[in-house]
VMD Tcl script that builds the backbone (N, CA, C; Angstrom):
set m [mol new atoms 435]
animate dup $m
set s [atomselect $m all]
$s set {name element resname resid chain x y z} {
  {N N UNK 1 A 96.634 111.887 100.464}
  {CA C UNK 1 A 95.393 111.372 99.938}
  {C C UNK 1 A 94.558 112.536 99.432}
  {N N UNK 2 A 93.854 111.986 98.560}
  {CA C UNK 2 A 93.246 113.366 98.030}
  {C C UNK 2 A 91.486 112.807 97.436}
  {N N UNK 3 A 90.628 113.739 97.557}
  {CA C UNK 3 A 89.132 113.511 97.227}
  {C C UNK 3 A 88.118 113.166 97.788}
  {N N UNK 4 A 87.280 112.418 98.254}
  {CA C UNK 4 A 85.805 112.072 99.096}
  {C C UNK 4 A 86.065 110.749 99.580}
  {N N UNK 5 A 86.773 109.462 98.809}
  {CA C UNK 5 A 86.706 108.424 98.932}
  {C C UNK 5 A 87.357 108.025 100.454}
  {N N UNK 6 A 85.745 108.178 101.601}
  {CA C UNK 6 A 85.703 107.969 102.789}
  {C C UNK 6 A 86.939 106.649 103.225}
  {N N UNK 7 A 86.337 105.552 102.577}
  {CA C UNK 7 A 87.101 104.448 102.805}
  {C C UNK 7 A 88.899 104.285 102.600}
  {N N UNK 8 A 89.237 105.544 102.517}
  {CA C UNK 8 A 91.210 105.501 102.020}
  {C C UNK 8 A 91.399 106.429 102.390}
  {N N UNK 9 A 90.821 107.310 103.710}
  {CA C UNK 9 A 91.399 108.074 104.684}
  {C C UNK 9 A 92.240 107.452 105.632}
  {N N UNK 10 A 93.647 108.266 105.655}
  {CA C UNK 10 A 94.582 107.733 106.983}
  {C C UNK 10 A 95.992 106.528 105.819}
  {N N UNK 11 A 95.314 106.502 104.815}
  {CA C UNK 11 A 96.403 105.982 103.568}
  {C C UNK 11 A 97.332 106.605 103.381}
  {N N UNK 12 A 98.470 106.503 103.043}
  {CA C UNK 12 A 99.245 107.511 102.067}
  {C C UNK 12 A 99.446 107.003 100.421}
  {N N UNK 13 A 98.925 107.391 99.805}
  {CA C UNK 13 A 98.831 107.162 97.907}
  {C C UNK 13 A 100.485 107.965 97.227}
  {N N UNK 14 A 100.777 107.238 96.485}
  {CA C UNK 14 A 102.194 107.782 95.686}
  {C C UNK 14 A 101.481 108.599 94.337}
  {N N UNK 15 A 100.165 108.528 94.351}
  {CA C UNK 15 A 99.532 109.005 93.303}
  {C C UNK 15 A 98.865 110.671 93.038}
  {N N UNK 16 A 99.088 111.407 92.594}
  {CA C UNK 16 A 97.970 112.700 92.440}
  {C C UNK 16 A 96.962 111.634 91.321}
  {N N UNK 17 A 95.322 111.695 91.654}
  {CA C UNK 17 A 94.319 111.291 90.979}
  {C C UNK 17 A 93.476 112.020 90.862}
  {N N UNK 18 A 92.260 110.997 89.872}
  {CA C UNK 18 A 91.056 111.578 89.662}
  {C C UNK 18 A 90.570 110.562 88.917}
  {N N UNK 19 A 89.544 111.150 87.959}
  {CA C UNK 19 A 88.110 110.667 87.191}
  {C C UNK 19 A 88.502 111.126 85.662}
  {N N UNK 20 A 88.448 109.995 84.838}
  {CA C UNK 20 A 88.350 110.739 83.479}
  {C C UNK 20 A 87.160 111.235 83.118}
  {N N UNK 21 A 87.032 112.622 83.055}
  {CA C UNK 21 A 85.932 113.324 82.755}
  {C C UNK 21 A 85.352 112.972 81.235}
  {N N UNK 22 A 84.309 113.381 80.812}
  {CA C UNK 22 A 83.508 113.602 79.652}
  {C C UNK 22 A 84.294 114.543 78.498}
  {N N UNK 23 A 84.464 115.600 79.350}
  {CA C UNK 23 A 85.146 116.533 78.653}
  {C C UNK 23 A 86.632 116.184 77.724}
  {N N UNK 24 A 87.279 115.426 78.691}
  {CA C UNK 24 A 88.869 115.055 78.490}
  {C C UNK 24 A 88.362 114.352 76.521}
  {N N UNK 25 A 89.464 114.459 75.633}
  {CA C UNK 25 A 89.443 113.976 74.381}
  {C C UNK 25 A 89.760 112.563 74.316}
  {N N UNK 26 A 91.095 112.012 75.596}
  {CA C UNK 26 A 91.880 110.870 75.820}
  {C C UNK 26 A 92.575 110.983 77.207}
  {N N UNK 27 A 92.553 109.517 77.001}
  {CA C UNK 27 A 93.259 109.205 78.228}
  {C C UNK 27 A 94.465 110.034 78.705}
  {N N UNK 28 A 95.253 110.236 78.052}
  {CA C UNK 28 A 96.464 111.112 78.506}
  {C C UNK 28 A 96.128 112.506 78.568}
  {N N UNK 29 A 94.921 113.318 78.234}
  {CA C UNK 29 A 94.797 114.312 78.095}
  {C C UNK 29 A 94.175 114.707 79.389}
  {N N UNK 30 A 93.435 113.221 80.459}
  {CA C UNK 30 A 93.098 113.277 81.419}
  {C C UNK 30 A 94.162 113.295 82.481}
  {N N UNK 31 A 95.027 112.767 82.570}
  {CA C UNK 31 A 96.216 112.678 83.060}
  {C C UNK 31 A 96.727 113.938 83.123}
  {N N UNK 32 A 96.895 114.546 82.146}
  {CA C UNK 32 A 97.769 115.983 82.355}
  {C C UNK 32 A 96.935 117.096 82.867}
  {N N UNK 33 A 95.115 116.906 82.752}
  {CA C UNK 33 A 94.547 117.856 83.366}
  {C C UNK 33 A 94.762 117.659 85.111}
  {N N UNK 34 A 94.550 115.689 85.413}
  {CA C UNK 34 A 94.454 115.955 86.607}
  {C C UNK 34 A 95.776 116.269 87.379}
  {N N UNK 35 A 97.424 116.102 86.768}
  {CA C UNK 35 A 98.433 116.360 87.262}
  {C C UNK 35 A 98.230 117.920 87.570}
  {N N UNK 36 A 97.541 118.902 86.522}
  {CA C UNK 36 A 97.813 120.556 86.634}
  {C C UNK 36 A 96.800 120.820 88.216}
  {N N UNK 37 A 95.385 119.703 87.616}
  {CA C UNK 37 A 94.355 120.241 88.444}
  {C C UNK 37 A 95.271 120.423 90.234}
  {N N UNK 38 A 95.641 119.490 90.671}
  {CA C UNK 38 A 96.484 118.437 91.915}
  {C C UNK 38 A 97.616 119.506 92.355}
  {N N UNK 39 A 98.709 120.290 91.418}
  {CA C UNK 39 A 99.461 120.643 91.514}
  {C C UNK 39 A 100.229 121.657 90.494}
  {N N UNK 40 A 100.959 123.218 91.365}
  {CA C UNK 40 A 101.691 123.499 90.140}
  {C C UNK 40 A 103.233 123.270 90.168}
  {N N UNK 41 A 103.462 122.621 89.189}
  {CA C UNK 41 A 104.606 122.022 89.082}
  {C C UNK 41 A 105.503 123.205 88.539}
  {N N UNK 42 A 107.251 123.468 89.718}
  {CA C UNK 42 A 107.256 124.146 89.148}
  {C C UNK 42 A 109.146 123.914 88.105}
  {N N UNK 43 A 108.644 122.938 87.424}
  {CA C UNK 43 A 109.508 122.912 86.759}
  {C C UNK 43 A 108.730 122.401 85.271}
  {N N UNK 44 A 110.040 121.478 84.469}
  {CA C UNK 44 A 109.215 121.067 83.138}
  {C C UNK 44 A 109.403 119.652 83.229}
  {N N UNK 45 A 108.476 119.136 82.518}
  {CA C UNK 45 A 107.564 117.617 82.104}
  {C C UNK 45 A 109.004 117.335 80.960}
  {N N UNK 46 A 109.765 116.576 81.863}
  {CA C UNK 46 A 110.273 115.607 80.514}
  {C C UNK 46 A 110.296 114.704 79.877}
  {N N UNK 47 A 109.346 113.967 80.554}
  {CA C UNK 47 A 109.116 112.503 79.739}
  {C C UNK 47 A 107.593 112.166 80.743}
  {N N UNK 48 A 106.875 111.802 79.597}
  {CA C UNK 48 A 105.469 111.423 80.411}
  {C C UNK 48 A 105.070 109.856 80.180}
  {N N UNK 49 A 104.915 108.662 80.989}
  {CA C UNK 49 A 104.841 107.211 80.488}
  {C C UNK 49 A 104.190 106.693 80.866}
  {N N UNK 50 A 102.711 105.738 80.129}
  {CA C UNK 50 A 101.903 104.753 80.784}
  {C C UNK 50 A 102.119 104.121 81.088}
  {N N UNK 51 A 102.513 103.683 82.683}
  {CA C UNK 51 A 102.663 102.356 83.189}
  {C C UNK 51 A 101.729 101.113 83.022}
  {N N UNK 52 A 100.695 101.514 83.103}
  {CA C UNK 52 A 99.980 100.163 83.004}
  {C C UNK 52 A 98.732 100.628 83.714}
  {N N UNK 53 A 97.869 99.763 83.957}
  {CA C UNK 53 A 96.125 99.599 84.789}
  {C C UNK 53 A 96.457 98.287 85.928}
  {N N UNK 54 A 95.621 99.036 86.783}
  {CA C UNK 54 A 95.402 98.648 88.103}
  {C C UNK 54 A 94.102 98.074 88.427}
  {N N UNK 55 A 93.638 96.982 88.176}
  {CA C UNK 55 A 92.397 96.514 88.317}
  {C C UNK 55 A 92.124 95.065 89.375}
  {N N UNK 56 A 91.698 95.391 90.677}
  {CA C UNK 56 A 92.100 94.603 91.896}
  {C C UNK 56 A 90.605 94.711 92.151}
  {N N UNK 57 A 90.112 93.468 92.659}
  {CA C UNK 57 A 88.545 93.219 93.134}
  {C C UNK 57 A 88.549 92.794 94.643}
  {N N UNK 58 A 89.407 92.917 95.186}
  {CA C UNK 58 A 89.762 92.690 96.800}
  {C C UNK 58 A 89.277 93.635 97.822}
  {N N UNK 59 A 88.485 94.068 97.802}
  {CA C UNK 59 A 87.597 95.016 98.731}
  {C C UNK 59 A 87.117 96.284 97.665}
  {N N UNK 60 A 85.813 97.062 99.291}
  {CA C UNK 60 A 84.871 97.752 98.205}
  {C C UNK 60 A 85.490 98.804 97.424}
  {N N UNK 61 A 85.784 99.360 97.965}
  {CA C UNK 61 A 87.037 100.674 96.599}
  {C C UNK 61 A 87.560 99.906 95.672}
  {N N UNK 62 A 88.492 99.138 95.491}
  {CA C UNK 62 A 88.851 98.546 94.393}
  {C C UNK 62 A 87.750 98.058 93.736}
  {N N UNK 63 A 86.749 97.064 93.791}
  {CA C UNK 63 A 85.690 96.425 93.072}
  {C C UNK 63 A 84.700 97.309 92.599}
  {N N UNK 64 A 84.959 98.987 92.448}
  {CA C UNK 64 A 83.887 99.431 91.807}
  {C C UNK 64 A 85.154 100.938 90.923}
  {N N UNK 65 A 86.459 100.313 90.984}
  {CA C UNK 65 A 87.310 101.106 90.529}
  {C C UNK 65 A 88.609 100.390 89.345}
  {N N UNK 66 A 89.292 101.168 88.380}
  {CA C UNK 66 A 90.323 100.988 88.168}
  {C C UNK 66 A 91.167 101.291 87.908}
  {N N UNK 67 A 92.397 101.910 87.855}
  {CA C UNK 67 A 93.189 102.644 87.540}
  {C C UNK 67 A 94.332 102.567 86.637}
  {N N UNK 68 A 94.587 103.970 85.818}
  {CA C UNK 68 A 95.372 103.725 84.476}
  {C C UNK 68 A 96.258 104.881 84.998}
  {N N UNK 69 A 97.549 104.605 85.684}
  {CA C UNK 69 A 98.787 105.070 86.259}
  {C C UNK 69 A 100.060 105.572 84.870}
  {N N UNK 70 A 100.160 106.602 85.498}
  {CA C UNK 70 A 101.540 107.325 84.123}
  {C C UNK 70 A 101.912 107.832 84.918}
  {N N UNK 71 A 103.496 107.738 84.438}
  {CA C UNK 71 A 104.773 108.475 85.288}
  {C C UNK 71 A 105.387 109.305 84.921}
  {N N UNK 72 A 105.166 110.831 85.548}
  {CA C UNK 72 A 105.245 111.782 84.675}
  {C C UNK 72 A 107.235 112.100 85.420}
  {N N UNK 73 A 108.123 112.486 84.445}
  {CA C UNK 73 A 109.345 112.871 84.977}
  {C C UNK 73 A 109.673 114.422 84.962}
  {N N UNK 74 A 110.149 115.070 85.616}
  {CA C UNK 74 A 110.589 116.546 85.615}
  {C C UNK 74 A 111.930 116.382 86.060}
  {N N UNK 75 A 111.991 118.011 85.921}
  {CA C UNK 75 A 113.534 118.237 85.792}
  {C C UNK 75 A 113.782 119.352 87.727}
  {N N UNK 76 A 112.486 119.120 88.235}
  {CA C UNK 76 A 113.003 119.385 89.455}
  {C C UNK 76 A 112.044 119.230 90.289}
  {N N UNK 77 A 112.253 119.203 91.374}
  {CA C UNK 77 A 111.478 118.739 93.203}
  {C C UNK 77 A 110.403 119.856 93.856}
  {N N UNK 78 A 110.290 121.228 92.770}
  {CA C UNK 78 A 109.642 122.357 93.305}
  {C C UNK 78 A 107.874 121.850 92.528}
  {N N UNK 79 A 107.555 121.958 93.473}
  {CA C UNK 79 A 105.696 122.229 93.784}
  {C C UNK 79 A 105.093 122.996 94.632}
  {N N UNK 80 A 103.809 123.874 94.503}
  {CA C UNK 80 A 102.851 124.396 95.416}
  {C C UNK 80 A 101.445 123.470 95.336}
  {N N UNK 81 A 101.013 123.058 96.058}
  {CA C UNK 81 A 99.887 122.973 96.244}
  {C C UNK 81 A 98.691 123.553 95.288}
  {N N UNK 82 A 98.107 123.225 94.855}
  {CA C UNK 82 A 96.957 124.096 94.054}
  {C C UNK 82 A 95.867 124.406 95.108}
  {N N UNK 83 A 95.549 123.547 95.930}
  {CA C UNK 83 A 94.445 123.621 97.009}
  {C C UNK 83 A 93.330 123.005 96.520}
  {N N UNK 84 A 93.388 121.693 95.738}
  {CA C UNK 84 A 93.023 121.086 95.338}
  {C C UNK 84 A 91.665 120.221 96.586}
  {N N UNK 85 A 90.979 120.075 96.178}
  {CA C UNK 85 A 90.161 119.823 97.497}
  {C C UNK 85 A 90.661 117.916 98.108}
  {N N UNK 86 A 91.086 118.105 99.350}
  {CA C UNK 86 A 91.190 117.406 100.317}
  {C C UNK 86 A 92.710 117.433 100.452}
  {N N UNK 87 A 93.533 117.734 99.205}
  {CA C UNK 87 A 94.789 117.698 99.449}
  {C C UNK 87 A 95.481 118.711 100.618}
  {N N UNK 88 A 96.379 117.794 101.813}
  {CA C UNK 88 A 96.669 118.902 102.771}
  {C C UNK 88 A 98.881 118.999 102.627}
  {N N UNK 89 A 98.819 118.130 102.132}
  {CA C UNK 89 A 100.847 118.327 102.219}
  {C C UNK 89 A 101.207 117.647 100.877}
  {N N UNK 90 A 102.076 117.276 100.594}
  {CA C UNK 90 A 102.742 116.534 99.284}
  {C C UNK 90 A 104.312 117.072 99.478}
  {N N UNK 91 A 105.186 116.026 99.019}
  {CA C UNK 91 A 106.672 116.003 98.874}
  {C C UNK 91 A 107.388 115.102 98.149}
  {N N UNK 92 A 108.065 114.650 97.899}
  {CA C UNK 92 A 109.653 114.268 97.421}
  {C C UNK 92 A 110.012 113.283 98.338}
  {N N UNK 93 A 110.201 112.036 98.273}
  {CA C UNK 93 A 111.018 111.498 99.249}
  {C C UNK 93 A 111.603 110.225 98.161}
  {N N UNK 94 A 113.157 109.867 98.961}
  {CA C UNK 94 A 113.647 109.065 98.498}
  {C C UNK 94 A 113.075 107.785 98.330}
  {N N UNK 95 A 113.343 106.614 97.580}
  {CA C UNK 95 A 112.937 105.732 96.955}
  {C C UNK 95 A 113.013 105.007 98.542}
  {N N UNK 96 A 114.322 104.415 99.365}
  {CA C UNK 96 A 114.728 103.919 100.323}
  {C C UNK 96 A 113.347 104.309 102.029}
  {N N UNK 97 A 112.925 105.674 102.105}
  {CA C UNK 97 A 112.042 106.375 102.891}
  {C C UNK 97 A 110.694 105.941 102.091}
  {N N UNK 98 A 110.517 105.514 101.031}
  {CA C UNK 98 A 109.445 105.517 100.606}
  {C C UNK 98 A 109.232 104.116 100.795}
  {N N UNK 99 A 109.946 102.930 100.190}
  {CA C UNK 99 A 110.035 101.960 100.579}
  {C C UNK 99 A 109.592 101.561 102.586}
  {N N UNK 100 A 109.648 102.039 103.068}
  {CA C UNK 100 A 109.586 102.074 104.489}
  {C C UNK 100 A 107.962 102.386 104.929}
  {N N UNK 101 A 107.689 102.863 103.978}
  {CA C UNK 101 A 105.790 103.513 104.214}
  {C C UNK 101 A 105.342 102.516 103.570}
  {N N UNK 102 A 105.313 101.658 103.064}
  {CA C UNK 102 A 104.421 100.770 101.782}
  {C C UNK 102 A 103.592 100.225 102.627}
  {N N UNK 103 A 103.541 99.507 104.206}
  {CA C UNK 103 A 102.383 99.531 104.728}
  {C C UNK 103 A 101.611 100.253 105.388}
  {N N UNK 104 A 101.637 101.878 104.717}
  {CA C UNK 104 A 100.854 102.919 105.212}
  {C C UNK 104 A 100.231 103.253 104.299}
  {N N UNK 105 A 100.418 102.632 102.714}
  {CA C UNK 105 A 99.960 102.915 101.358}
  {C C UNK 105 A 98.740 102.906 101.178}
  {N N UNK 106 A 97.817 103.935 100.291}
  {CA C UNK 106 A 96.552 102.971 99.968}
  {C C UNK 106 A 96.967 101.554 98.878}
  {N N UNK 107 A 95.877 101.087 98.683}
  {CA C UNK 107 A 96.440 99.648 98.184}
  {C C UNK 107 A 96.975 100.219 97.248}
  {N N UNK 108 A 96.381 100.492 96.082}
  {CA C UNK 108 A 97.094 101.032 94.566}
  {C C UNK 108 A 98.475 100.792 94.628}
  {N N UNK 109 A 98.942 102.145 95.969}
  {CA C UNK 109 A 100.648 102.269 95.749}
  {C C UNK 109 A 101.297 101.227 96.145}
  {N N UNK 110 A 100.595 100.249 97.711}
  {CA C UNK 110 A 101.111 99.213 97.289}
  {C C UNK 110 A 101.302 98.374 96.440}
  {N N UNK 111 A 100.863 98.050 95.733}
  {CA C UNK 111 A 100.871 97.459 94.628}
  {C C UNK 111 A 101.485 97.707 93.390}
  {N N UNK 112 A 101.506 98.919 93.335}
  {CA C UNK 112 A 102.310 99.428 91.782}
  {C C UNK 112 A 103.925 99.912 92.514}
  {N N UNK 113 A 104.014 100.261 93.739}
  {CA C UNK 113 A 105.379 100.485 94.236}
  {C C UNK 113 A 106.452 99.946 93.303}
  {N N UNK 114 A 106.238 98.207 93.688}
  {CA C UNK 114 A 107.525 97.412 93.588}
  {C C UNK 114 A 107.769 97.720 92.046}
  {N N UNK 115 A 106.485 97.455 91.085}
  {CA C UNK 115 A 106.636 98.112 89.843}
  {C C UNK 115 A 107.305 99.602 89.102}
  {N N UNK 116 A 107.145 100.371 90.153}
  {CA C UNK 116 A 107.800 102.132 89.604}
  {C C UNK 116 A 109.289 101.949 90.340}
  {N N UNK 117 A 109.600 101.833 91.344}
  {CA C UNK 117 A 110.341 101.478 91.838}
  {C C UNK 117 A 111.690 100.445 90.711}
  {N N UNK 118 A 111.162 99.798 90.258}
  {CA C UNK 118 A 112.341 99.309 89.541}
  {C C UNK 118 A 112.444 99.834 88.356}
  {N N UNK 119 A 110.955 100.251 87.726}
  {CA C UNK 119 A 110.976 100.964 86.503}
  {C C UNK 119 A 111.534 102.077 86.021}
  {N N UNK 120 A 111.958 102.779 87.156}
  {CA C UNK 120 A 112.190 104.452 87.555}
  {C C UNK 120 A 113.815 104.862 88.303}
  {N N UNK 121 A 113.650 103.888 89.477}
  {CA C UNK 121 A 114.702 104.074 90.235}
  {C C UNK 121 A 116.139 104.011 89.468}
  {N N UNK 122 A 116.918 105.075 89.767}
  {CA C UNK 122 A 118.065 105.145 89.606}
  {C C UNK 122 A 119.082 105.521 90.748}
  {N N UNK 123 A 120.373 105.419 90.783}
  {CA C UNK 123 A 120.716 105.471 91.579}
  {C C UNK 123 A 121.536 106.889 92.123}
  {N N UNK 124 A 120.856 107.896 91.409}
  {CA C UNK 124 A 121.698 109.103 91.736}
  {C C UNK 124 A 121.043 109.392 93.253}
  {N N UNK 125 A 121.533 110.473 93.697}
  {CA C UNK 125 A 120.523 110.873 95.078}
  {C C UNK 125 A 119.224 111.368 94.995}
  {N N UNK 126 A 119.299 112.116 93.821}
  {CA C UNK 126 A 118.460 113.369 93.123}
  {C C UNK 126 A 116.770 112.171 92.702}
  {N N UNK 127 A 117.343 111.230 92.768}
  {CA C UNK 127 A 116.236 109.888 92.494}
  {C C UNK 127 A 114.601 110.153 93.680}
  {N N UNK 128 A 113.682 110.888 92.841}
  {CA C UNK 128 A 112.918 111.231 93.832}
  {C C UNK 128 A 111.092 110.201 93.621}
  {N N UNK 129 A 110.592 109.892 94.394}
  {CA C UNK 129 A 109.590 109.477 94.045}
  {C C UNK 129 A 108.605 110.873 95.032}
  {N N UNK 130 A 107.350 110.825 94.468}
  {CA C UNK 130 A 106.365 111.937 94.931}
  {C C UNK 130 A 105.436 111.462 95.520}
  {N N UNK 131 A 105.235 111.993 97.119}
  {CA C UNK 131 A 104.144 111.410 98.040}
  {C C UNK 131 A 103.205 112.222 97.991}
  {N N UNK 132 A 102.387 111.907 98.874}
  {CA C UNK 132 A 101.555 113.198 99.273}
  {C C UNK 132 A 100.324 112.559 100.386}
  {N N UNK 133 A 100.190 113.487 100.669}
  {CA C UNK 133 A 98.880 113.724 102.084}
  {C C UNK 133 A 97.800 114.201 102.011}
  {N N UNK 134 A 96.891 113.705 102.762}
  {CA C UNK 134 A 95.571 114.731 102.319}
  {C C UNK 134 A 94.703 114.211 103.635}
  {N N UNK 135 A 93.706 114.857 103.774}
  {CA C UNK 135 A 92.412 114.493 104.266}
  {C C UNK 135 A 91.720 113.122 104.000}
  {N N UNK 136 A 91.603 113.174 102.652}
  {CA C UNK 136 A 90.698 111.644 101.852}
  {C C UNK 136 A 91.291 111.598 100.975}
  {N N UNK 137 A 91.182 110.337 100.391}
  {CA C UNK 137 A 92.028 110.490 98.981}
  {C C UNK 137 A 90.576 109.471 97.746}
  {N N UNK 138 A 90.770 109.643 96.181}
  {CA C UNK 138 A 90.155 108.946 95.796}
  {C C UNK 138 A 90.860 107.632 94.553}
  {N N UNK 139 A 89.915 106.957 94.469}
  {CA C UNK 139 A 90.175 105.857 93.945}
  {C C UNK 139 A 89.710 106.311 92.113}
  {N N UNK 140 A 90.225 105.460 91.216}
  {CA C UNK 140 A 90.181 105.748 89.405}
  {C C UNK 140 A 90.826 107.024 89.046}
  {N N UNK 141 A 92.356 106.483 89.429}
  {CA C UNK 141 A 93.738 107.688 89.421}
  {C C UNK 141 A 93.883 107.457 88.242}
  {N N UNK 142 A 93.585 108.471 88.037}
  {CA C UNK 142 A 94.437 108.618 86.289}
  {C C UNK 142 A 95.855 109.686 87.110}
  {N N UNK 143 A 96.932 109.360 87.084}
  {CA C UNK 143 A 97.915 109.181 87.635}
  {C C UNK 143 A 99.279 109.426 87.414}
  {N N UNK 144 A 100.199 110.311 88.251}
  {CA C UNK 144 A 101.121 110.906 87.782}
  {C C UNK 144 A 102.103 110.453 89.346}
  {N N UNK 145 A 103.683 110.178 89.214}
  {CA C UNK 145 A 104.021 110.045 90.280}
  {C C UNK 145 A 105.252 110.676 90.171}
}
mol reanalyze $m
mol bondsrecalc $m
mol representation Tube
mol addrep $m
């Protein structure tokens, strides 16, 4: 989990997020700042894809949030941490291990899971989806998994 948003501490999110800033030109341009801001990735971006928006009015985080999720692909499993504020671990885990947490998710990932999950999943081993941990995490992910 990652950011201030008190209410989605103790979640686990499939998401690195944020806020589309003022600054950003476009939507995707927000996306790739907040993937660098979150993390250094240390391989290369091979395919970057808008999944879709996340717009759920079922409690207070969602009803004052929404989220526009992209699935960014690389060509390998290496990351450091940036020290991004609240972020405390992040990893790699299989689709099958990940599947197994979905009721530890903040809502988002529940919800978009079953969606990346079929969209994404393949069946090599190397088939990785990206977790991560934190302190707090926040809600209006512009979104990379």
């Amino acid at each position: 989990m990652t950011g201030s948003e008190d209410r989605l501490h103790n979640l686990w999110p499939i998401f690195l997020g944020g806020h589309v800033e003022e600054s950003d030109l476009n939507i995707e341009e927000a996306a790739d700042r907040e993937f660098n801001e979150e993390l250094h990735y240390g391989g290369n971006i091979l395919r970057k894809e808008f999944v879709g928006v996340v717009n759920l009015q079922d409690n207070a985080v969602n009803s004052v949030h929404a989220g526009l999720v992209w699935a960014f692909m690389g060509d390998s499993e290496n990351f450091e941490n940036t020290g991004d504020d609240g972020v405390i671990d992040g990893k790699f885990v299989a689709w099958e291990e990940a599947e197994k947490m979905v009721g530890q998710m903040s809502y988002w990932s529940k919800v978009t899971f079953p969606e990346l999950r079929k969209r994404y999943e393949i069946t090599s081993e190397r088939d990785y989806l990206f977790r991560f941990l934190a302190d707090k995490s926040s809600c209006g992910n512009v979104s990379g998994g």
